[in-house]
LUMMIDO-772078 format. One line per 4 residues: number of its first residue (from 1); their letters; for each residue x, y, z of C-alpha. Coordinates in steps of 0.001 Angstrom, whole numbers. Layout:
<sites>
NUM	A	X,Y,Z | ... $
</sites>
This chain:
<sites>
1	XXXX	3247,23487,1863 | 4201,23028,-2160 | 2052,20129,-3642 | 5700,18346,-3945 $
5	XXXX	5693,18466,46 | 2010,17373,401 | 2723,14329,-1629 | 5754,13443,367 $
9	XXXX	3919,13943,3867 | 858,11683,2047 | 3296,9007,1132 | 4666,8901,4342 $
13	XXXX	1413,8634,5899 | 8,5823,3767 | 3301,3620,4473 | 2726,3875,8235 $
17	XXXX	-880,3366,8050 | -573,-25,5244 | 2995,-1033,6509 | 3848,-410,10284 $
21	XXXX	484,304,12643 | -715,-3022,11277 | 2350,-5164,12753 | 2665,-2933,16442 $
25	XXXX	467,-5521,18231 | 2930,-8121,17261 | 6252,-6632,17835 | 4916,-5941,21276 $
29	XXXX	4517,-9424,21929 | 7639,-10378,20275 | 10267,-8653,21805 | 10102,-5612,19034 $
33	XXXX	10749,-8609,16431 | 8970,-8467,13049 | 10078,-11365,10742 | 12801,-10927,8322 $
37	XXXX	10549,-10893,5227 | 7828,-8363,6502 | 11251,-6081,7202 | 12542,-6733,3883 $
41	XXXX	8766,-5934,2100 | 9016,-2423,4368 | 12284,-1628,3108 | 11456,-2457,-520 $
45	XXXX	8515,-6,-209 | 10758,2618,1056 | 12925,2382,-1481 | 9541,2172,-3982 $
49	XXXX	8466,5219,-2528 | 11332,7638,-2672 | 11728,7777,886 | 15128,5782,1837 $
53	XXXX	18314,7774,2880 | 16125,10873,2684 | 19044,13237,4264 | 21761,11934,1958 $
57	XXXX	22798,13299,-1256 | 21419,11755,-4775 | 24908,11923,-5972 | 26029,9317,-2789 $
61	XXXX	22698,7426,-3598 | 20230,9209,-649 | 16991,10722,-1594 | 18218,14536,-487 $
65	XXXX	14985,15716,771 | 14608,19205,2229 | 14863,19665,6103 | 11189,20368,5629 $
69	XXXX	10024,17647,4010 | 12182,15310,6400 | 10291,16786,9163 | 7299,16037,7507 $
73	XXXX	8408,12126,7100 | 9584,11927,10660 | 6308,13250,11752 | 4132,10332,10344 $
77	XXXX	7064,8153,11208 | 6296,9235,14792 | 3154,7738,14648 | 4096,4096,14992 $
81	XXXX	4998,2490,18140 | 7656,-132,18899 | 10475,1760,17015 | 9178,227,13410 $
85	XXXX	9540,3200,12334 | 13091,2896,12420 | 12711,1040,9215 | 12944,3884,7354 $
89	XXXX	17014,4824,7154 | 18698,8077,7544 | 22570,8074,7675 | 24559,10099,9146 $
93	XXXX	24109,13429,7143 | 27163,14787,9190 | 29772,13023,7617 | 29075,14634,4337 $
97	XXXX	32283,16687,3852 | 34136,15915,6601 | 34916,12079,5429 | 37366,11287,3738 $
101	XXXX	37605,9934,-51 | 38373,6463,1325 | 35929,6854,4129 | 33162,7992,1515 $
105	XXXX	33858,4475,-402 | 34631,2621,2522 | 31669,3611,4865 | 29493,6670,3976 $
109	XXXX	28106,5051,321 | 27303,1856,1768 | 25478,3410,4766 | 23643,5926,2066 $
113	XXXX	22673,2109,822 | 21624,111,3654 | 24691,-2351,3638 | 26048,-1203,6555 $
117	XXXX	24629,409,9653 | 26189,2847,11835 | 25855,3409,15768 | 27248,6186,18276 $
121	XXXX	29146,5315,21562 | 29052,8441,23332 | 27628,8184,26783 | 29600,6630,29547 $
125	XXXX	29045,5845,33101 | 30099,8814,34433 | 29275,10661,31250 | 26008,11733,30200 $
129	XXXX	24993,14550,29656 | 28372,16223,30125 | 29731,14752,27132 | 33022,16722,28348 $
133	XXXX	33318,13977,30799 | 34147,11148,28710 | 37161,8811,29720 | 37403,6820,26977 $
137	XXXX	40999,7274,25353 | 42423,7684,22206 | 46271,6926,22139 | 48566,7629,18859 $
141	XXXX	50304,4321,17955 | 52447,4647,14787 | 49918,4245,12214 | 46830,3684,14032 $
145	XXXX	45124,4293,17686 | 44800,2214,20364 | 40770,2767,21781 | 39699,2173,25601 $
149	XXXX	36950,2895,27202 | 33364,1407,28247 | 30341,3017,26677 | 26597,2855,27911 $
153	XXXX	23506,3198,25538 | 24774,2123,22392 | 21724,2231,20509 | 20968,-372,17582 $
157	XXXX	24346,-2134,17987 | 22978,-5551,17492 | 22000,-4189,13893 | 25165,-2365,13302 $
161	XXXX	28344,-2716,11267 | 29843,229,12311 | 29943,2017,15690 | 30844,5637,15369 $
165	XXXX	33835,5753,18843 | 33922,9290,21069 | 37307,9131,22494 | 39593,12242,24469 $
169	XXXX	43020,11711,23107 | 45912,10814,25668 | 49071,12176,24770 | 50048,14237,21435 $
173	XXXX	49833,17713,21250 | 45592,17848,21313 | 46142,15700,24313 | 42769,15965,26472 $
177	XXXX	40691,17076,22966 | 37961,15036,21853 | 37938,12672,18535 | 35631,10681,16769 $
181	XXXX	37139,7460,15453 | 35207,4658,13070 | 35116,1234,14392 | 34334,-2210,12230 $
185	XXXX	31925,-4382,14648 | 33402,-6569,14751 | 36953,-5424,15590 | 39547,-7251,18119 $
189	XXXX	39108,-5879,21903 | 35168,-4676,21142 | 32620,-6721,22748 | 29081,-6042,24620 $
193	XXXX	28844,-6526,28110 | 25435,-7000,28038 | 22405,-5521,26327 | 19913,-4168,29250 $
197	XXXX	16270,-3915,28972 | 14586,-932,28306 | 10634,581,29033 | 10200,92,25472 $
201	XXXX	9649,-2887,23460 | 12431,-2222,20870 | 14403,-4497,18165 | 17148,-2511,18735 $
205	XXXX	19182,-2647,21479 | 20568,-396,23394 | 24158,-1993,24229 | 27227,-1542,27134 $
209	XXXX	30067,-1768,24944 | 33651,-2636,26211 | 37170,-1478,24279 | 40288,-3206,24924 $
213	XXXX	43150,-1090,23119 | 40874,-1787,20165 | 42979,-948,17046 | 41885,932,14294 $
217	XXXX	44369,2092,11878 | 44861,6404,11584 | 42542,6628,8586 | 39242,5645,10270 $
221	XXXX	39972,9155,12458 | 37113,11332,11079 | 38132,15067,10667 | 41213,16449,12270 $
225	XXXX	42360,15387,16065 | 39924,17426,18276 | 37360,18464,15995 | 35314,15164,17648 $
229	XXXX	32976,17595,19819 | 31771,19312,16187 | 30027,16323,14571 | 28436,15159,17893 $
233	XXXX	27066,18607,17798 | 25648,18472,14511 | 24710,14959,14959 | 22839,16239,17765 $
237	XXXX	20951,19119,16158 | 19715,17002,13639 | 18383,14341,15965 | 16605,16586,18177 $
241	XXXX	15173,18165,15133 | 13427,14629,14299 | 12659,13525,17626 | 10764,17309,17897 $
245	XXXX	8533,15774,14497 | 8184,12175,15964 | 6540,12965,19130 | 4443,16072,17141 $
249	XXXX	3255,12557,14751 | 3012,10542,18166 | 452,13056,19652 | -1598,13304,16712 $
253	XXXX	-2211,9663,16853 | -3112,9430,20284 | -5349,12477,19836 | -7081,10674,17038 $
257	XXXX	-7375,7351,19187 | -8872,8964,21943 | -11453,10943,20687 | -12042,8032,18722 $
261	XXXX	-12736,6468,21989 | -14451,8954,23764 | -16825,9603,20921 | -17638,5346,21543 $
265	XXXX	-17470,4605,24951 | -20287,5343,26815 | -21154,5766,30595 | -23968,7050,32898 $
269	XXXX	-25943,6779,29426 | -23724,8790,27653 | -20791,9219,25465 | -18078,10029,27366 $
273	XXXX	-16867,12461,24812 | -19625,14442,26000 | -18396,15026,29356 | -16148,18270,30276 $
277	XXXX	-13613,16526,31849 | -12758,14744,28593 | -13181,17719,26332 | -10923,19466,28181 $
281	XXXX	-8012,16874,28109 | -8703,16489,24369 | -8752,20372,23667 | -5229,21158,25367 $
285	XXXX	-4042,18448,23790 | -4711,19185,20646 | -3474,22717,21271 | -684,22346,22496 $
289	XXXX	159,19817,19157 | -547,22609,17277 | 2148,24771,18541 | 4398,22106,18985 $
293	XXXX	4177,21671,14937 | 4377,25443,14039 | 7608,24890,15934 | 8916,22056,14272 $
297	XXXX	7706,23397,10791 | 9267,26632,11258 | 12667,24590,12473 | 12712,22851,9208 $
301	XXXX	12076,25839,6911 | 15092,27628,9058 | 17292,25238,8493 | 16710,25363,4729 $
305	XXXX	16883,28738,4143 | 20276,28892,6130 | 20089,30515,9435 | 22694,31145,11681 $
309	XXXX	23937,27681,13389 | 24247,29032,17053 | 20169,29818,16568 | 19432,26906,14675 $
313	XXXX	21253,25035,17613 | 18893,26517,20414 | 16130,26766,17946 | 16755,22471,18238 $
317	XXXX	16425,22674,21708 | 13706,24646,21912 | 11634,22078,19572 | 12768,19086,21342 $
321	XXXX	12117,20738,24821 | 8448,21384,23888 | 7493,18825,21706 | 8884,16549,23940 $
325	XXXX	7013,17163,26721 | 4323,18234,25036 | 3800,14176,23798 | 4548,13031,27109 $
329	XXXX	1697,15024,28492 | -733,14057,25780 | 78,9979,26214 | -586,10541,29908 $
333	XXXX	-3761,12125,29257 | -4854,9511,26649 | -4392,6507,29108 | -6679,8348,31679 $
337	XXXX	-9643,9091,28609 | -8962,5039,27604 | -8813,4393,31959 | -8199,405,32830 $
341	XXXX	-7685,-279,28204 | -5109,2616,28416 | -3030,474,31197 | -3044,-2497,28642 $
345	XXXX	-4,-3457,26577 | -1798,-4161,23382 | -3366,-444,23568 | -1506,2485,21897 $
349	XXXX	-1374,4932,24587 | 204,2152,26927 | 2812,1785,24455 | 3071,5633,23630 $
353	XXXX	2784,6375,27138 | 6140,4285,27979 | 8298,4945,24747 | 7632,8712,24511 $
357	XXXX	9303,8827,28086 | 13155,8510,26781 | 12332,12037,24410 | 12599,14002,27162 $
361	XXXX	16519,12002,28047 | 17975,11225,24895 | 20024,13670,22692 | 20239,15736,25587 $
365	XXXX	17348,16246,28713 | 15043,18618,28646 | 16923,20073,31460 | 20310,20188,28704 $
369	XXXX	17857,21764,26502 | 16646,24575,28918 | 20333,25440,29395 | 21591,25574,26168 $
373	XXXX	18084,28073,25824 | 18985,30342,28240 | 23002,30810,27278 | 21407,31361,24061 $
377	XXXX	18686,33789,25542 | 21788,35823,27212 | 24201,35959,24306 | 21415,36752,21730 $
381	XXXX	18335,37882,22985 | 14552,37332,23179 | 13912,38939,19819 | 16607,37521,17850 $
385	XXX	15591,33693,19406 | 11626,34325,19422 | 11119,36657,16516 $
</sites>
């Protein structure tokens, strides 16, 4: 790393540690709720710092950090249960030369600045993981379109202005293509049939959202009619990328807090730190972190220097698959070193243990990932994907 990147990662590290871990105990109790001004003294610290809109352009107002160095932020992100990490905002670096003009003014800038806040109905009932099976239409009505459809998993939509709408078009001559359309929360027809409750102990909710021939006039279509499937793609890339650094920063904090632990707690006169059985869990832990990070490093640095999209694309999956896992594997094995503490709510790996779960569904499940691996693996080979 360049001493440029080191100071970014220690930044990022010493706003989690003074900012965020302190306040975890009581967004657990509070229904993920910190109070308005500690929120507002986080985001004022961000912006302090250098590290608000850090995958937007400086000429739109973001920060425009490498793909590196945004792994490196995610990472310590990662660290901090409760989603306050989510504090930290990253728009959607997609949309950068594919909105238009108006839609730059209109949306994109004040996303880049925190006024507005953008969410993603994609998933449906009977569409998950094959996005392909969306039903939610799209229909061509002089100068705007009329949007129906009910969408599940609607992340932060009690904190949005703006919900980013996944339609297939009925009728026209891309009939049956997808589109992406920008809705205004809130617009006439849109409303939230309710707002389940999750494992985790989130702010944000994760909403079922219902449209009604919600209108929205023919310039809040993003791209061109059927190019919809290409910016959930690269939407997707990106967010697998950070999830890939989040759980690498969420093991390394459990690590830490259970040898921590271990090195304290002692039984049969002992440390239990001391005992095999510990080591051991401790030791593949941290091992397997390690190569989970050389992954998501290497991802980063790929991405900057330009790659070939189809491999950065499975190279995605590949990080999320592992790391993924990986952090699911190392919260399970901190909860058995911290044994009856590990099974309480105001411990770490209790929390870790329940919110790392959804990495291995969201953006695409690890069985998703393993597929879009192997049609990789057949098209391109071992030593073009592993070399």
């Amino acid at each position: 790393m360049t001493d440029e990147d080191r100071a970014i990662q220690e930044k990022a590290r010493r706003f989690v540690d003074e900012e965020l871990i302190p306040h975890e105990l009581e967004a657990e109790m509070n229904a993920g709720q910190l109070p308005r001004d500690v929120i507002e003294r986080q985001q004022a610290k961000l912006r302090e710092l250098g590290l608000w809109s850090i995958n937007m352009p400086r000429d739109l107002g973001g920060t425009e950090l490498t793909s590196f160095q945004q792994v490196l932020v995610s990472e310590q992100i990662g660290r901090v249960t409760n989603g306050l990490g989510w504090v930290l905002h990253t728009g959607p670096e997609w949309a950068v030369g594919v909105f238009t003009a108006d839609q730059v003014d209109r949306y994109l800038k004040p996303m880049v600045a925190g006024d507005k806040r953008e969410c993603y109905a994609i998933t449906e009932p009977n569409a998950g993981s094959d996005v392909d099976a969306i039903e939610a239409t799209a229909r061509r009505e002089g100068g705007d379109y009329l949007l129906n459809g009910t969408k599940w998993h609607v992340t932060s939509f009690n904190k949005a202005e703006v919900v980013f709408f996944q339609a297939k078009l009925a009728g026209g001559p891309k009939a049956g293509s997808h589109a992406l359309f920008i809705v205004d929360i809130p617009s006439e027809g849109l409303r939230m049939v309710r707002a389940p409750a999750y494992s985790h102990t989130y702010a944000d909710q994760h909403a079922i959202l219902e449209f009604e021939d919600v209108r929205v006039p023919a310039a809040n279509l993003i791209g061109d009619e059927g190019g919809g499937m290409d910016f959930t793609y690269a939407w997707f890339r990106y967010e697998r990328l950070m999830i890939a650094a989040r759980c690498c920063g969420a093991a390394e904090r459990l690590i830490e807090e259970a040898t921590a632990f271990a090195k304290e707690r002692v039984q049969f006169g002992q440390p239990i730190m001391s005992y095999q059985a510990i080591q051991h869990m401790l030791a593949d832990s941290l091992t397997e972190l390690w190569a989970a990070r050389l992954m998501t490093y290497r991802l980063g640095r790929e991405i900057d220097e330009g790659v070939d999209l189809k491999v950065q694309h499975a190279h995605c999956s590949m990080a999320k698959l592992y790391a993924s896992e990986m952090a699911n594997r190392v919260a399970d094995r901190a909860v058995q070193i911290f044994g009856g503490r590990g099974y309480m709510r105001e411990n770490v790996a209790e929390r870790f243990y329940r919110e790392l779960r959804v990495d291995r569904i969201w953006e695409g499940t690890s069985e998703i990932q393993r597929n879009i691996i192997a049609d990789q693996l057949a098209k391109r080979g071992a030593g073009t994907l592993a070399g």
